[in-house]
Backbone as a ProteinNet text record, in pm:
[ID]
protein_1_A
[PRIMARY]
XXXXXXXXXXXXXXXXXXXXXXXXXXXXXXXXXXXXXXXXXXXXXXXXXXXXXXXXXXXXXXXXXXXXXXXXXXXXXXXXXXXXXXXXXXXXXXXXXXXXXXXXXXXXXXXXXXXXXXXXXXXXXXX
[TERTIARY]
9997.5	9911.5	9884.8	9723.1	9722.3	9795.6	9843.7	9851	9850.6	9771.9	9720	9787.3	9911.3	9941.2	9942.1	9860.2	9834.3	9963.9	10029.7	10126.9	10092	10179.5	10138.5	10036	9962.1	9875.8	9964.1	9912	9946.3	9879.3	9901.2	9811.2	9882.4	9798.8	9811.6	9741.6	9777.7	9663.4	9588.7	9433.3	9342	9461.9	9439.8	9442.5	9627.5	9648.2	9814.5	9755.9	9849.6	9872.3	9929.3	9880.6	9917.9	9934.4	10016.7	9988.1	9999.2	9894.8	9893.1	9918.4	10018	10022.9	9955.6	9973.5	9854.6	9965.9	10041.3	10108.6	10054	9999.3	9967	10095.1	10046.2	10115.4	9995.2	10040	9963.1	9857.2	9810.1	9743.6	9766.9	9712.3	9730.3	9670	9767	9773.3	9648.3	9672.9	9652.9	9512.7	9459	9332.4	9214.1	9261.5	9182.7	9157.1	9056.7	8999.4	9036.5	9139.1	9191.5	9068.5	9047.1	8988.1	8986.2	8985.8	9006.3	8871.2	8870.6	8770.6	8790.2	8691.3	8764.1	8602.6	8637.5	8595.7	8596.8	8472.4	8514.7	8446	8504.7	8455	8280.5	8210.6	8068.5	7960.7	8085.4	7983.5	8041.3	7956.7	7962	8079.6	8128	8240.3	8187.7	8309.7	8229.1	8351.6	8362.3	8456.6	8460.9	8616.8	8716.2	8711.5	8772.3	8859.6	8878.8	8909.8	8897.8	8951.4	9049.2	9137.8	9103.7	9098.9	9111.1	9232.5	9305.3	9509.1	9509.3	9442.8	9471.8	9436	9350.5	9300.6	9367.8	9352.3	9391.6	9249.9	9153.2	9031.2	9006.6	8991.6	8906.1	8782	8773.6	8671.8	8640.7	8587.9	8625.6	8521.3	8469.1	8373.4	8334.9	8220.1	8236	8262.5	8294.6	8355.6	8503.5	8563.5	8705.2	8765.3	8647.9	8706.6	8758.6	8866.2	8959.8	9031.1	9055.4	9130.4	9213.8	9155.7	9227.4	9276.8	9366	9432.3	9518.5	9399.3	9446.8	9519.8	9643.5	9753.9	9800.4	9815.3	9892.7	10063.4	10125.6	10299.5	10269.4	10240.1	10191.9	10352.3	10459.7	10540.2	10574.4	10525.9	10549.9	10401.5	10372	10263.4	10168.3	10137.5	10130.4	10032.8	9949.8	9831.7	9871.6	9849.5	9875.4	9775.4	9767.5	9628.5	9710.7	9724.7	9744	9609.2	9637.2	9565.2	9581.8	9526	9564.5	9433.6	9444.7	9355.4	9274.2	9343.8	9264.2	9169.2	9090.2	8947.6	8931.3	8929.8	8892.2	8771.7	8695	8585.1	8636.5	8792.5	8858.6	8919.6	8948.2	8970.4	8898.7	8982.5	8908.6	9007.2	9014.8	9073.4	9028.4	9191.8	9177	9219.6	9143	9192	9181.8	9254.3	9278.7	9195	9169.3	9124.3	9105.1	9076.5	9094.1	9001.2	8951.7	8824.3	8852.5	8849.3	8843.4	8767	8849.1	8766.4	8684.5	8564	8439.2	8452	8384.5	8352.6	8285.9	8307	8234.5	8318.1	8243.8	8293.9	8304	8214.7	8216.4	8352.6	8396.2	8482.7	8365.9	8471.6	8394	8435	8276.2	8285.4	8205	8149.3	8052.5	8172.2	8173.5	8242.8	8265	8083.3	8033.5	8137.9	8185.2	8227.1	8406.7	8412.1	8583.5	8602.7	8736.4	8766.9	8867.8	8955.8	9053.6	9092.6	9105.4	9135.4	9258.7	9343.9	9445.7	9359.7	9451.5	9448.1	9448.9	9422.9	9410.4	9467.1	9514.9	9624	9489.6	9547.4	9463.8	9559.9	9419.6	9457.6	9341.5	9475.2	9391.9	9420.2	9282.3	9305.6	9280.1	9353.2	9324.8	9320.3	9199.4	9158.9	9191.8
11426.3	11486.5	11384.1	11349.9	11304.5	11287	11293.7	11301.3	11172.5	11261.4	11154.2	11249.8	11164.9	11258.8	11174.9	11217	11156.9	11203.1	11082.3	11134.7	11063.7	11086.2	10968	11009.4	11107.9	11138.9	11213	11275.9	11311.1	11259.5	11307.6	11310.3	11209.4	11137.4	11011.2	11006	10925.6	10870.2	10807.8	10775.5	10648.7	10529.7	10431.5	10306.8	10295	10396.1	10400.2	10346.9	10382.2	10340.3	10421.7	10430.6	10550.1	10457.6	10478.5	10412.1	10535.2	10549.4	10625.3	10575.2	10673.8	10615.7	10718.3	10674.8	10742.1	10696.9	10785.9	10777.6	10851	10712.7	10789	10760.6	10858.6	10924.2	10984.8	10922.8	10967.7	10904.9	10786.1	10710.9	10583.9	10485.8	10323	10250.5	10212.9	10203	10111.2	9985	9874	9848.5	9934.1	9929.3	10041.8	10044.2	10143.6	10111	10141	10107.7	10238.7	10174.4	10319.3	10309.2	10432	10441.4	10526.4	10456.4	10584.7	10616.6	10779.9	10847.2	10938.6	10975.6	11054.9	11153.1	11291.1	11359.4	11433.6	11431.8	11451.8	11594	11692.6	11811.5	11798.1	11859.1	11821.3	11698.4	11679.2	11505.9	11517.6	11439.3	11398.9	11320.7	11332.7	11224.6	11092.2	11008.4	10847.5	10780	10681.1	10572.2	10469.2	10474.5	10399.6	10256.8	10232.1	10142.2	10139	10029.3	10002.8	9908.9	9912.1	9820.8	9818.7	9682.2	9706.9	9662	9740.4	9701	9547.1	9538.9	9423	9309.6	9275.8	9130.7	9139.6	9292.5	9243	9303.5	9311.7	9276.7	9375.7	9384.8	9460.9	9494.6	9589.1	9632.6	9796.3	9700.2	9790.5	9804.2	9931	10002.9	9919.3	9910.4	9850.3	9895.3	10021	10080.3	10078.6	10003.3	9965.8	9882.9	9780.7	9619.3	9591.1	9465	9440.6	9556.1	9625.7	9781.8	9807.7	9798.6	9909.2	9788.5	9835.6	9705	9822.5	9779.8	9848.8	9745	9816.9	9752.3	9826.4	9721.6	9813	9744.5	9844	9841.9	9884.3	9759	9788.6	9816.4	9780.9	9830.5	9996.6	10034.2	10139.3	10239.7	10184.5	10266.1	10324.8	10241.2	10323.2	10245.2	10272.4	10248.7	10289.2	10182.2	10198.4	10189.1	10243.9	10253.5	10219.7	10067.5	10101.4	10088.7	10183.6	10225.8	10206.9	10100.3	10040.5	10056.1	10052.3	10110.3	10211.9	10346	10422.7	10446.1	10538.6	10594.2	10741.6	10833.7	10974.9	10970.3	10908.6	10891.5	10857.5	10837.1	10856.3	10970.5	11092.2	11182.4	11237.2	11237.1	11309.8	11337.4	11435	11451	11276.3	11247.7	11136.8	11171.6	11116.6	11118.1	11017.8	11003	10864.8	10920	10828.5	10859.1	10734.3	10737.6	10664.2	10697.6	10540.6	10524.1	10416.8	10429.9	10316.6	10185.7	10103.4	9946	9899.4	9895.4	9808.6	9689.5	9602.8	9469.9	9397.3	9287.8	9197.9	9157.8	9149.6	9138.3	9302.8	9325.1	9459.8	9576	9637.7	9730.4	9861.5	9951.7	10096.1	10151.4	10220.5	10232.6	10382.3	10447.2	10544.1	10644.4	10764.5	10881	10934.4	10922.2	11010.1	10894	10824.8	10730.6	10724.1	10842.7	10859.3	10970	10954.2	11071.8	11196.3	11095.1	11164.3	11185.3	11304.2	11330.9	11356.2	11298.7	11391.9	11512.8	11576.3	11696.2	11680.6	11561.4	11497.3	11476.4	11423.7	11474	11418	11487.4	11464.7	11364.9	11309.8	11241.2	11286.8	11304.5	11367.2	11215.9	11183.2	11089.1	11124.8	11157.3	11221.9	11145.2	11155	11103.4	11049.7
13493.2	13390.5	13279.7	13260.6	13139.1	13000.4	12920.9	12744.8	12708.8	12607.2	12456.6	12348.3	12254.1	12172.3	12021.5	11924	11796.3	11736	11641.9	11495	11401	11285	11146.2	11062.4	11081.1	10989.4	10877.3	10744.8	10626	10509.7	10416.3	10282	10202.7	10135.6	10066.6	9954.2	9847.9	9728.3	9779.7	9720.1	9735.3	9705.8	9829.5	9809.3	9877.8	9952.5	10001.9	10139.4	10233.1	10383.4	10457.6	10569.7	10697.7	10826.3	10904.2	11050.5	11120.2	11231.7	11284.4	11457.3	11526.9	11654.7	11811	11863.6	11972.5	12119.1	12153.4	12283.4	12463.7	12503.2	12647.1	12748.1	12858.5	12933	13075.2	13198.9	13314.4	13375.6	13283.8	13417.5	13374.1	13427	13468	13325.2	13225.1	13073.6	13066.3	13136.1	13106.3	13169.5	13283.9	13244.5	13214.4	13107.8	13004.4	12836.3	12813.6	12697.9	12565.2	12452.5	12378.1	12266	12189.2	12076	11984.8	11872	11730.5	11722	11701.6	11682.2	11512	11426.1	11336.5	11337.9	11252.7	11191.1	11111.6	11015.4	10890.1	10866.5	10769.9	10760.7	10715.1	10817.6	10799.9	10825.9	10903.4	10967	11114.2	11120.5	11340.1	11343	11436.1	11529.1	11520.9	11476.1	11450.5	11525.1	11622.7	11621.1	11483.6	11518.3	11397.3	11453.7	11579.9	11600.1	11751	11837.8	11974.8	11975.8	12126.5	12193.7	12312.8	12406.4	12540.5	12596.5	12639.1	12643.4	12784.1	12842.7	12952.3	12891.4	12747.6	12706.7	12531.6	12516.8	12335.5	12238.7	12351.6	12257.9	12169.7	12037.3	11950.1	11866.3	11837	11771.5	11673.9	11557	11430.2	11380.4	11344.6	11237.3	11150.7	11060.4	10965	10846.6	10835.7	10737.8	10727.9	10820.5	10787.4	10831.1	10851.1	10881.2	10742	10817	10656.1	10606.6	10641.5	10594.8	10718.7	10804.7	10936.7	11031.6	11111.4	11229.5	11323.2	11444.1	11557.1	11619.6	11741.3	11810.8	11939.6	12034.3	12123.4	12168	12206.6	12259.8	12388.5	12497.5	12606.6	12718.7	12621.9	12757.8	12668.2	12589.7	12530.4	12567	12629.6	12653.3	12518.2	12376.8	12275.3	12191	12145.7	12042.2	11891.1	11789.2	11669.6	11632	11476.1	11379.4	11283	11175.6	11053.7	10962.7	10867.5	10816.2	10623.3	10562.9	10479.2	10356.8	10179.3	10103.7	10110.6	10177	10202.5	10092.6	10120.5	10023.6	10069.4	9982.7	9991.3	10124.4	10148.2	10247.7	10401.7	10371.4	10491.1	10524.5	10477.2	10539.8	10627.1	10709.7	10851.5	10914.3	11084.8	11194	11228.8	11338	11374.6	11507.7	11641.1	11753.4	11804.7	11919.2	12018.3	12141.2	12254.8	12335	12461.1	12560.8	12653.1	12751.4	12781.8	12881.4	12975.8	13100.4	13198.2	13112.7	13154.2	13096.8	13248.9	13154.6	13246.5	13219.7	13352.7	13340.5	13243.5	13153.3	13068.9	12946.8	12842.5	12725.4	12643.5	12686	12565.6	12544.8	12490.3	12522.8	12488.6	12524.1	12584.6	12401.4	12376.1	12249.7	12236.7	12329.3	12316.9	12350.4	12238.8	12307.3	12430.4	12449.1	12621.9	12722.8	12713.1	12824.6	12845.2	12721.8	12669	12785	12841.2	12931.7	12918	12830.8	12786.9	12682	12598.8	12435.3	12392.7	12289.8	12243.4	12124.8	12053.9	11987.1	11849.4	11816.3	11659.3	11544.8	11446.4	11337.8	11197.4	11101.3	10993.4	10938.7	10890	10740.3	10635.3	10493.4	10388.1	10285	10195.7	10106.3	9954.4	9878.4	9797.7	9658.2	9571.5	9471.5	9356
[MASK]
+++++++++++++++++++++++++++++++++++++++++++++++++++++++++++++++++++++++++++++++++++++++++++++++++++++++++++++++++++++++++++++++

């Protein structure tokens, strides 16, 4: 059985730090593409943040490059988010998620191409 299980979220001041971790469980780690997804009360689902676990490679929003640093613990099977100067404009549900890695350079960045979801944890940033 799949799982994707989000922790680490919780409420913070502007400008604190959260790491958030993302533990899979049930299929073949290393080639699959993980990704932070968030949503915010009243806005669409946006990717955060992307790893592809077999090369390292990333890729970050530009709303939280220089702020955010994704990671993986590949014999831990486990995806980190730290999450550094937050901003009230970061609260949102945060989920992880996982997509087969395709051939090339690119990593897999479109929701529609995500297969598997965990169940999300908030982060609140408060003013």
């Amino acid at each position: 059985e799949v799982q994707l299980v989000e922790s680490g979220g919780g409420l913070v001041q502007t400008g604190g730090s959260l790491r958030l971790a993302c533990a899979a469980s049930g299929f073949t780690f290393g080639g699959y593409d993980i990704g932070w997804f968030r949503r915010a009360p009243g806005k669409e689902r946006e990717g955060v943040s992307y790893i592809r676990i077999r090369d390292g490679r990333t890729y970050y929003a530009d709303f939280v490059k220089g702020r955010f640093t994704i990671s993986s613990d590949n014999a831990q099977n486990m995806v980190n988010l730290q999450m550094n100067s937050l901003k009230p404009e970061d609260t949102a549900v945060y989920f992880c998620a996982a997509a087969q890695s395709v051939g090339g350079p690119d990593i897999v960045r479109s929701p529609y191409e995500y297969d598997y979801w965990g169940q999300g944890t908030q982060v609140t940033v408060s003013s």
